[in-house]
N, C-alpha and C positions, 0 to 999 in steps of 0.2 A: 449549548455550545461548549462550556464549560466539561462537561460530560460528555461528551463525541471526543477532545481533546484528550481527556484523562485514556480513555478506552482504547484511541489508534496510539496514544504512548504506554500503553501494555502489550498493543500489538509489538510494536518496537521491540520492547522487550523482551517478549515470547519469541520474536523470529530469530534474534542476537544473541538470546541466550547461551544456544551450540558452540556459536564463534568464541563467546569468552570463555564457554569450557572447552574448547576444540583443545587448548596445548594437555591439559589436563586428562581428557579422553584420550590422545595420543598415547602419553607415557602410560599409561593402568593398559591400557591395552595392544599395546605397542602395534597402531596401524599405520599404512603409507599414508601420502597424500592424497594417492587416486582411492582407497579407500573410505578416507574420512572427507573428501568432498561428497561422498555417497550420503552420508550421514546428516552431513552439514544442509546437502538438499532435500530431506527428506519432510521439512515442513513445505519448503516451500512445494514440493509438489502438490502436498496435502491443501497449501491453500489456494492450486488450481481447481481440486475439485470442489474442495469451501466455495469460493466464488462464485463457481456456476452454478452447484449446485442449493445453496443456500441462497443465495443473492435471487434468483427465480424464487424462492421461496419468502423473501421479503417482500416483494411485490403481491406476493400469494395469500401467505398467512399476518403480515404485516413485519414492520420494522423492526419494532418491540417483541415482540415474539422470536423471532430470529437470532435476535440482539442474545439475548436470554440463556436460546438453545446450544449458539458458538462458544457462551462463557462455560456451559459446562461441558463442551468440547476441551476447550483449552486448559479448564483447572483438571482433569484429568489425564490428560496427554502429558503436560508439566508434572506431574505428581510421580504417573507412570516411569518420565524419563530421567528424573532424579535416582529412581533406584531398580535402572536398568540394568544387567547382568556381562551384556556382546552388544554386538553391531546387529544384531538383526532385531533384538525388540526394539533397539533404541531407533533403530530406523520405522520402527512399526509406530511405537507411542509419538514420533516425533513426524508422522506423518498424523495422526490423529489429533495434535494441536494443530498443525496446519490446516484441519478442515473445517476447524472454528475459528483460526484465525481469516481464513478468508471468506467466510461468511462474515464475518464481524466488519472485515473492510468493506462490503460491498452497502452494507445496510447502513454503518455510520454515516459513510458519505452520501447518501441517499437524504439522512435523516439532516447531514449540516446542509445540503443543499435547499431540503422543503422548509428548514428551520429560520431560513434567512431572508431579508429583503435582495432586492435587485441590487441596489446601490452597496449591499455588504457582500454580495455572495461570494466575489473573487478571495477578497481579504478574508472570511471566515472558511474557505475554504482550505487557504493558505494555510492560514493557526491553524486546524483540524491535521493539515499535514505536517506542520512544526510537530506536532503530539511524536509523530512516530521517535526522531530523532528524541528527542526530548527523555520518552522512554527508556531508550538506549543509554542513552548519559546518564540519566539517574541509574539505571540498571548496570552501567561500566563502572561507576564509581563503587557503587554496591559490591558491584565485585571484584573490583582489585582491592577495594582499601577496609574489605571486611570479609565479604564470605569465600573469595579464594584463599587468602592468609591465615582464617581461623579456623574454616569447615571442610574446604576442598570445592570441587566441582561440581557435587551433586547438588550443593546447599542453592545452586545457582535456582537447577529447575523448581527444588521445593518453594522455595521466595515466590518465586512466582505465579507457583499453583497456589498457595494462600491469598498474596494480593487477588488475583481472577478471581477465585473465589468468593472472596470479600465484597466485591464488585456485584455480585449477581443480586441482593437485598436491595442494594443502590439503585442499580439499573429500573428492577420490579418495580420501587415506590414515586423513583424521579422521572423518570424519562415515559412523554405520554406520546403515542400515536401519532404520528403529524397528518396535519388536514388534508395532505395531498392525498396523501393513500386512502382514507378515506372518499374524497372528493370521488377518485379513480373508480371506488365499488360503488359510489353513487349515496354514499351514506353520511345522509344530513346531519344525523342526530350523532355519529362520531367529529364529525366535524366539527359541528359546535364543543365537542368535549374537549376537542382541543385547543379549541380558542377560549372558550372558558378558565385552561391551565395558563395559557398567556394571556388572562387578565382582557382579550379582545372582545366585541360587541359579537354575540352569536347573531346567525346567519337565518331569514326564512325560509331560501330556499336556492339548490344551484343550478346556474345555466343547466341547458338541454342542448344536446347535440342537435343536429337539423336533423330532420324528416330524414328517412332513406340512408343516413349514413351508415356504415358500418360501423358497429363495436371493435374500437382497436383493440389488438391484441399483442402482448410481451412477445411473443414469436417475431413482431414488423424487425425488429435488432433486423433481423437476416431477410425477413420475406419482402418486406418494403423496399420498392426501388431508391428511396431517399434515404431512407436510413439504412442500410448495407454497405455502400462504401465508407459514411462515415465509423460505421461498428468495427468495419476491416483495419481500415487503417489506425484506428485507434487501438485495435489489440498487437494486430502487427509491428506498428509503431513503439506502442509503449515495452512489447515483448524487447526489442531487439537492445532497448535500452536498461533494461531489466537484467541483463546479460552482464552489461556494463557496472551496473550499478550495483550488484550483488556480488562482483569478484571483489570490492575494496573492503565491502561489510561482513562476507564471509572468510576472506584467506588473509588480511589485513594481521591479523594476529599471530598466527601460524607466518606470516613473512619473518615481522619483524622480530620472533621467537627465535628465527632458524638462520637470521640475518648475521653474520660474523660484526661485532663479536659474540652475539648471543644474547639473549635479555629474560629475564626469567617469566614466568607466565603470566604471576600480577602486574609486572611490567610490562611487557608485551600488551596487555588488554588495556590498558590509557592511549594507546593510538585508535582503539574502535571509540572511546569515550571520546577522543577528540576529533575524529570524524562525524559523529553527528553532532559537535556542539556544533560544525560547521556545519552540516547539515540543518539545523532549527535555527541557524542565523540567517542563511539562505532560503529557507522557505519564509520566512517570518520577513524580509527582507522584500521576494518576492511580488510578496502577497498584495502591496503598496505600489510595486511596478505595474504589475497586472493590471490596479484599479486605473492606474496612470494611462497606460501604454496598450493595454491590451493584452490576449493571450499569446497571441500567434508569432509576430518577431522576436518578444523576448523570449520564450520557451527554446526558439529553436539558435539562439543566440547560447542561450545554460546548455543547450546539447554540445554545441560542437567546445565550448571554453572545457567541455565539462570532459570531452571524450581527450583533448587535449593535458588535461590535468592527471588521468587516471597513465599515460602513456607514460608521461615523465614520473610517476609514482614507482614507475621498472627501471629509475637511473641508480634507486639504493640511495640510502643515509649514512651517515657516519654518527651520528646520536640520537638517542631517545626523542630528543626536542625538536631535531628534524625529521626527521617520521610522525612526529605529532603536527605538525604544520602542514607537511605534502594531503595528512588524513585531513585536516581541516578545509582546505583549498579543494580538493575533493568532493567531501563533503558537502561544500557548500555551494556548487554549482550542479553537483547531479541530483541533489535532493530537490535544490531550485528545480529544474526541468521534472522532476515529480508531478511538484504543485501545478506547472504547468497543463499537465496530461489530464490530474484530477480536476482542474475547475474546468477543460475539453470535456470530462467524463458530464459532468454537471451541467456544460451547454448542450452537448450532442445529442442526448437522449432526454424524450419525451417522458414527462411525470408517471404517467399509466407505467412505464416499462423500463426507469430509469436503475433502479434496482439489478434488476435483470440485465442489462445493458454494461451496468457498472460492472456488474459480476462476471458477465463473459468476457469483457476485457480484461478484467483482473483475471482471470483463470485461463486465457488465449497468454497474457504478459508472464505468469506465474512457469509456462513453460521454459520461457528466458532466464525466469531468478530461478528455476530447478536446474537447468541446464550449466547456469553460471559456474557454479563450483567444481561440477562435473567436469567441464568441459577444462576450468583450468589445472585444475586436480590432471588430466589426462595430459594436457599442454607439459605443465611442471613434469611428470614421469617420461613425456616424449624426449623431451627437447633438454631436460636437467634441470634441477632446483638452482643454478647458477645463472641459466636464460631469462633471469625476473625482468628487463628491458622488453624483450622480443614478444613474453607471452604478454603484458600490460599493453604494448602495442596492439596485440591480435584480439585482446579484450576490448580495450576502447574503439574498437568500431563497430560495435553494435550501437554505439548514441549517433554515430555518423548515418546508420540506416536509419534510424529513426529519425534523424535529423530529416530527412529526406520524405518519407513517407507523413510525419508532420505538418511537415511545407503544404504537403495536397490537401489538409483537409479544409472543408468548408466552412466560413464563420457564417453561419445563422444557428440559432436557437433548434432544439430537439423538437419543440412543440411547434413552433415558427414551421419548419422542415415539415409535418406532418401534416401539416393545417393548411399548407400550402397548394391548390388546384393544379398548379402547373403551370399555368396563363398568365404568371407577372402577378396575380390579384390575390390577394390576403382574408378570408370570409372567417372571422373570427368564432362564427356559430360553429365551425367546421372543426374547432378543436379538440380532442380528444377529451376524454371525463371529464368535459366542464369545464377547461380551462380556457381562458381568453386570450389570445395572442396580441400583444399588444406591441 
């Protein structure tokens, strides 16, 4: 868990990177705003196709393998984009961390889901997405209060590509297989390997699916009558909030850069550091409600406070310290509806295909966080860099759709859902690789 945590707060850091050098790439290259929100999404589009297309491959080749191949996506893409030239490699290198970063998302939270009991999974789920902010914070600090002031902008992405890289020895020796994935290929003898890493009594032998069933397959996300609307609405859902949620973490600094009276760029970059410390206060906060409360009210509770918070972030500040507040409050109820979405991701999809499941939604969502920037980047150029109100209004309703298509989804279990005949009656043999529905 420990190591799931450290790795989505490198994610953090890899996606945010841009933003703290956004004032920095501005001035060297003297681009618009509709321009550099091009830039700014150019990971994120990259970890639409990570997700999907990696995230099926977690399931496929396993977690750890996965895990492995995104890190050395990322410490290259990072490396590349420190000593970019223009806007079109930088959007290239910085599409090519994004397809390790969103492999990396799909397969960690795959890996904190199988790694946990029932009675922790929400709260560790939680922590695992405190990580990302978390990231960002140490990563803001990093760079305001040493590598913007002493190295410049580039030093951002170099940092970065070293830590990743660091990370992949790590990953290789600590991080073992989890039993599910195992379980899923029907492989006893990985199974016990990994209970044997957690110190657990190995196993003789696993359930059997009944006589006649079919072999489920990663493809049900979409082909299964029961699991298709939950897939839908959980990508569509978390996309529309992704919108939301990416306009305060990507143009947050370029705001309050360009905000009268002006604030210089290491300055500017402690409002992104102080929106995720609000953000890992709110997830970490969360994570304890969940276990309390449940997913479903509170999540769509963090959406709407949350869409509400981002609108009034367009009424403008008069100091440093109130722009660092507005990002904290922020921060701390859209990252909440995050954690929300993710322990959804971990209930709604079945172990066989959770991976996969994960990854489509995270790359159906990623549309949203590509779009975000873009779309306020084009807002900002429509409407005037003076309209900050009108466009943080037209951004924060993308957590109001979500708010909405949330409300629909189903609470039962992925495996529950699958295992399920149709008839009211629960046949536990009925489950999918071996798992028991209980």
């Amino acid at each position: 868990m420990v190591l799931m945590v450290l790795l989505n707060a490198l994610d953090g850091f890899d996606v945010l990177s841009s933003a703290f050098a956004a004032p920095g790439i501005t001035a060297e290259w003297n681009i618009e705003r509709a321009a550099l929100g091009i830039v700014l999404s150019a990971e994120l589009v990259g970890m639409g196709f990570g997700s999907v297309l990696l995230g099926g491959a977690a399931d496929k080749f396993g977690r750890k393998n996965t895990m492995l191949v995104c890190l050395v996506f990322m410490a290259g893409g990072m490396w590349m984009a420190g000593h970019a030239t223009g806007v079109t490699p930088m959007v290239i290198f910085r599409f090519i961390t994004g397809i390790g970063i969103g492999g990396m998302l799909a397969a960690t939270n795959a890996v904190t889901a199988e790694s946990t009991n029932t009675a922790w999974r929400k709260t560790a789920i939680a922590a695992y997405v405190a990580g990302y902010p978390l990231g960002a914070i140490i990563g803001g600090v990093a760079a305001s209060e040493w590598l913007l002031p002493q190295y410049g902008w580039r030093a951002i992405f170099d940092f970065g590509a070293i830590v990743t890289a660091a990370l992949i020895p790590v990953v290789w020796l600590l991080v073992p297989e989890t039993a599910a994935y195992h379980a899923a290929k029907g492989n006893l003898a990985g199974v016990n390997r990994t209970l044997a890493a957690y110190g657990k009594t190995p196993l003789t032998g696993l359930p059997v699916a009944a006589t006649g069933t079919a072999k489920p397959k990663v493809t049900d996300i979409l082909s299964n009558p029961r699991l298709r609307p939950v897939t839908l609405l959980l990508a569509f859902g978390y996309m529309f909030h992704t919108i939301t949620f990416y306009y305060i973490l990507k143009f947050a600094v370029q705001i309050v850069s360009d905000y009268p009276p002006g604030y210089p760029p290491p300055v500017a970059a402690t409002v992104l550091t102080w929106a995720n410390v609000g953000g890992f206060l709110g997830s970490l906060t969360f994570g304890f409600v969940m276990g309390k409360l449940g997913i479903r009210w509170p999540t769509a509770l963090m959406l709407l406070i949350g869409s509400v918070a981002v609108a009034s972030f367009g009424l403008g500040r008069d100091s440093i310290g109130a722009w660092q507040w507005a990002t904290i409050l922020t921060g701390f109820f859209t990252n909440a509806a995050i954690s929300g979405y993710y322990a959804a991701f971990a209930r709604g999809f079945p172990a066989y295909a959770r991976a996969t499941g994960t990854g489509f939604v995270l790359g159906i969502g990623r549309l949203g966080a590509a779009g975000s920037p873009i779309i306020a980047g084009a807002l900002f150029s429509a409407l005037g860099n003076d309209e900050l109100f009108t466009v943080s209004c037209i951004m924060a309703l993308g957590s109001i759709a979500s708010l909405i298509l949330f409300l629909k989804l189903p609470e039962r279990e992925g495996d529950e859902l699958v295992a399920d005949p149709g008839d009211g009656s629960h046949d536990p043999v009925t489950a999918p690789a071996g798992e028991t529905v209980r």
